[in-house]
C-alpha positions in Angstrom: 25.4 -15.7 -8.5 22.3 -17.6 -9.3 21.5 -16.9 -13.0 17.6 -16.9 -12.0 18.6 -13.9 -10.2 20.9 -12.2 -12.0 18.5 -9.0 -12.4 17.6 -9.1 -9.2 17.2 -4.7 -8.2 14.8 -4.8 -5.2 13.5 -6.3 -2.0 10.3 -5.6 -0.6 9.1 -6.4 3.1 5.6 -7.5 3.7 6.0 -6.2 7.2 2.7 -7.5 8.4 -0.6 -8.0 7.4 -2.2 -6.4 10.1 -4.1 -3.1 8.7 -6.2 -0.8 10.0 -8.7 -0.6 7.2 -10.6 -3.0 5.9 -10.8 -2.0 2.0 -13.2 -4.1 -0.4 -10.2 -3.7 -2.8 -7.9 -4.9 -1.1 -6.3 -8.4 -2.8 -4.8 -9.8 0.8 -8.2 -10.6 1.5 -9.6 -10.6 5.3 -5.8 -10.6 6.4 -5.1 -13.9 8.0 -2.1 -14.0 10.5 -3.1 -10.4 12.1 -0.4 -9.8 14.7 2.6 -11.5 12.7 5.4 -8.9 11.5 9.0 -9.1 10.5 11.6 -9.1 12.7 13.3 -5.9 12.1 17.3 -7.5 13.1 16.2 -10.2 10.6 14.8 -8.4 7.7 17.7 -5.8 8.1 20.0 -8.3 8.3 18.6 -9.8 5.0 18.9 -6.4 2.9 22.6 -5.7 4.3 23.7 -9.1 3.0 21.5 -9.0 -0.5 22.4 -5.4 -1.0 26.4 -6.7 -0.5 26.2 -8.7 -3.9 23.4 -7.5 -6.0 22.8 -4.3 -7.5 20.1 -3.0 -5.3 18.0 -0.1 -6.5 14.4 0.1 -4.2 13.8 -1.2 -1.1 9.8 -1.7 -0.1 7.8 -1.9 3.0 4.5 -2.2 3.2 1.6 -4.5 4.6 -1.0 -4.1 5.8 -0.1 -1.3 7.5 3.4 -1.3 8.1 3.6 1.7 10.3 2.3 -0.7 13.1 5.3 -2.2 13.2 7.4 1.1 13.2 10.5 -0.3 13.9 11.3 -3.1 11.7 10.2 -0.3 8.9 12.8 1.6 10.0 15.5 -0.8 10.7 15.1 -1.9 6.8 15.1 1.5 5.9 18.3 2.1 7.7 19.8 -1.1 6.3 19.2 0.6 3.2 20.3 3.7 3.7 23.5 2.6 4.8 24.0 0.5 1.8 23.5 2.8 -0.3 20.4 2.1 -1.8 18.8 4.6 -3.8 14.9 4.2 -3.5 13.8 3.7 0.1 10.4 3.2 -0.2 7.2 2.9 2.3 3.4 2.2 1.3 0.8 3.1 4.5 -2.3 3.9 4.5 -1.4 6.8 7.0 -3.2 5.7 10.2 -1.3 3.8 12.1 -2.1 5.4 15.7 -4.4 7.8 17.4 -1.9 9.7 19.4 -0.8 12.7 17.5 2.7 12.5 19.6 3.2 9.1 18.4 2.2 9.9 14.9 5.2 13.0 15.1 7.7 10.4 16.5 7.1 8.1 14.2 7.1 10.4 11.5 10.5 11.5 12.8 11.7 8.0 12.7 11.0 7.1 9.2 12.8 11.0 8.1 15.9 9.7 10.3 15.8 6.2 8.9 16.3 7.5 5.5 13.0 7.1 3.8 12.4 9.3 0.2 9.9 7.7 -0.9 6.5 7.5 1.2 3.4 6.6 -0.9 0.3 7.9 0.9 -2.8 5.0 0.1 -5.7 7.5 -0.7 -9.1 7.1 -2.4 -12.3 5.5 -2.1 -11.8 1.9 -1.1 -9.2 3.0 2.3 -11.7 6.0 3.1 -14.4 4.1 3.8 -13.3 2.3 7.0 -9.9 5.0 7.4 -11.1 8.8 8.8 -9.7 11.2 6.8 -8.6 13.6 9.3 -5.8 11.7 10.7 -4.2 10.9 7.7 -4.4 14.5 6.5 -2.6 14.7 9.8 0.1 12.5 9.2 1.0 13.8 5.7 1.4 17.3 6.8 4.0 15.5 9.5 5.7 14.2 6.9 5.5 17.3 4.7 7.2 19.5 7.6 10.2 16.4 8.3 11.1 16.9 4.3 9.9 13.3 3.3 8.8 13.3 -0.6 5.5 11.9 -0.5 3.3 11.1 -3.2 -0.4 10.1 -3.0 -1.3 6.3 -4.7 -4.8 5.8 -5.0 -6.7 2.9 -6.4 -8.5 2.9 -9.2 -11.3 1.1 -10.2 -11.4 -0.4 -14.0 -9.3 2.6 -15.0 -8.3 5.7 -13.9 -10.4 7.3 -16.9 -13.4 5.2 -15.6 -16.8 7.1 -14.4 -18.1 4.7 -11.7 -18.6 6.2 -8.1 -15.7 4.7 -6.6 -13.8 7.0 -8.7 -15.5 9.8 -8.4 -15.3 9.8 -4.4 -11.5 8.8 -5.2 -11.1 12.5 -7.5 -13.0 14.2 -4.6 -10.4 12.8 -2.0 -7.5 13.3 -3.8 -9.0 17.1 -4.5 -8.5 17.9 -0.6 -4.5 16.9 -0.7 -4.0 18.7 -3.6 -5.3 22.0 -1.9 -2.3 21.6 0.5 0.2 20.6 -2.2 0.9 16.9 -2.2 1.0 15.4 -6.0 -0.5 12.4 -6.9 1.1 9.0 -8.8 -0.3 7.2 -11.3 -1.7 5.1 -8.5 -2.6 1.1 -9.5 -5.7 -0.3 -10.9 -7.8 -3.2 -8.9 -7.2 -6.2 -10.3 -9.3 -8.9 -8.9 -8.1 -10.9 -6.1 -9.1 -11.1 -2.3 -11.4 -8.5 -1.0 -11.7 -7.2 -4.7 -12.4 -10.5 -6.2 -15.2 -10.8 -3.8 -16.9 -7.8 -3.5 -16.2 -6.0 -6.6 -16.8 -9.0 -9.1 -19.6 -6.7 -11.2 -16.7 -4.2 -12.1 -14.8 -7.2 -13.9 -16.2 -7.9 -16.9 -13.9 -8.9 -20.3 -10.5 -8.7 -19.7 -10.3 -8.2 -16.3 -6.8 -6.4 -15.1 -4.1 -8.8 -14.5 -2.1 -9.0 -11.0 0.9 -6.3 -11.6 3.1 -7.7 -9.4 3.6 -11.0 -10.7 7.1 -12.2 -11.3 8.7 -14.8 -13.6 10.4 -17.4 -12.0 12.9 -17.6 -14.4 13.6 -14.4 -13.9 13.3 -12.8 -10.3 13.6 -9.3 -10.2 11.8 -8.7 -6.7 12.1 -10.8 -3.8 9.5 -10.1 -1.8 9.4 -11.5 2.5 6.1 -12.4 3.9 5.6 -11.6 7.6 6.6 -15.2 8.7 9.6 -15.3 6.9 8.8 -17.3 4.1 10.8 -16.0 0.3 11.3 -17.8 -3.0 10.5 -21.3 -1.3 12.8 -21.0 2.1 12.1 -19.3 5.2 15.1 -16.5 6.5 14.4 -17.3 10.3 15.2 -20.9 9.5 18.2 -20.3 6.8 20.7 -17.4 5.7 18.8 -15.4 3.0 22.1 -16.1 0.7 21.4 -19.9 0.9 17.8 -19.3 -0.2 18.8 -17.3 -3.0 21.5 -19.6 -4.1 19.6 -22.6 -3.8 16.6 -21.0 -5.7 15.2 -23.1 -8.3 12.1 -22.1 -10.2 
């Protein structure tokens, strides 16, 4: 086992970085490479074979909006599922199609894939390019299949913090409590991308530092973009356990 991974416990997908909003917070920016997703043989491929010798305890997707690409979402979830692994995990931003059939099937989908964990991007920054309506839609979908969901809003300098974005984010999050769906702690903006460029006023001091940042000496995460590419290889061009053997910070 490589000793740089030895406390390796999850994998996360970057399905795609397509999206269907276009959030000023977002830190991936204007999302480059629209269209590109993970191939769902490959990616579920690559959590069957890490799961086999690491201790596994979440697996991610998300994007973007990963629900465009329904299906590798749900063979990874599978994958996961059949291994075993305890947190199966999925971030959207709940619209992901205009056909309410779709939307059930789909929903379906990610309840027979295995999913327990579906985080529901709410607040200010996805509500002003993502109608409400739909995604209120969506959630009560999930609701009725039995899939814990949570929302996970964004918050801007704190949650604590009076600004408007807030405020619209409290009145948002107001209308899916009425029909009982708690709320996480959420994440706060830190300033990359879209947030870097649009929201630079709100960063003053000491500006919130990227959460997700890993040591490199230390991997605890490995995390697969949309083309492939983890921890300096690529899984379309080599096995995912070469990569992670070979791994050198």
């Amino acid at each position: 086992m490589n000793p740089y991974l030895k406390n390796l416990r999850k994998i996360e997908f970057v399905v795609t970085c397509a999206c269907t909003g276009r959030c000023r917070h977002c830190s991936q920016g204007e999302h480059s490479g629209a269209g590109e997703h993970i191939d769902p043989d490959t990616a579920a491929r690559a959590v069957r074979q890490i799961a086999s010798v690491y201790a596994i305890e979440t697996v991610l997707a998300f994007g973007g909006e990963p629900l465009m690409y329904p299906d590798a979402v749900c063979a990874i979830m599978t994958a996961a599922a059949e291994m075993n692994i305890p947190r199966r995990q999925v971030i959207t931003n709940g619209y992901f199609s205009r056909d309410s059939r779709r939307v059930s099937e789909i929903v379906a989908q990610l309840e027979e894939s295995g999913v327990n964990d579906l985080r529901l991007s709410v607040d200010a920054f996805h509500q002003e390019t993502i109608p409400l309506e739909p995604v209120m839609n969506f959630a009560a979908r999930a609701q009725t299949r039995g899939i814990p969901l949570q929302l996970q809003p964004a918050w801007l300098v704190s949650p604590g913090d009076d600004n408007p974005y807030n405020r619209k984010t409290r009145e948002i999050l107001a209308q899916f409590g009425q029909v009982g769906i708690p709320e996480n702690e959420g994440n706060v903006i830190f300033p990359e991308g879209n947030a870097r460029k649009y929201l630079a006023e709100y960063f003053t001091g000491d500006a919130p530092e990227n959460p997700y940042t890993e040591d490199p000496r230390d991997v605890r995460c490995v995390s697969v973009s949309p083309n492939g590419d983890v921890l300096g290889g690529n899984v379309y061009a080599r096995g995912i356990m070469d990569i992670l053997r070979d791994y050198v910070p």
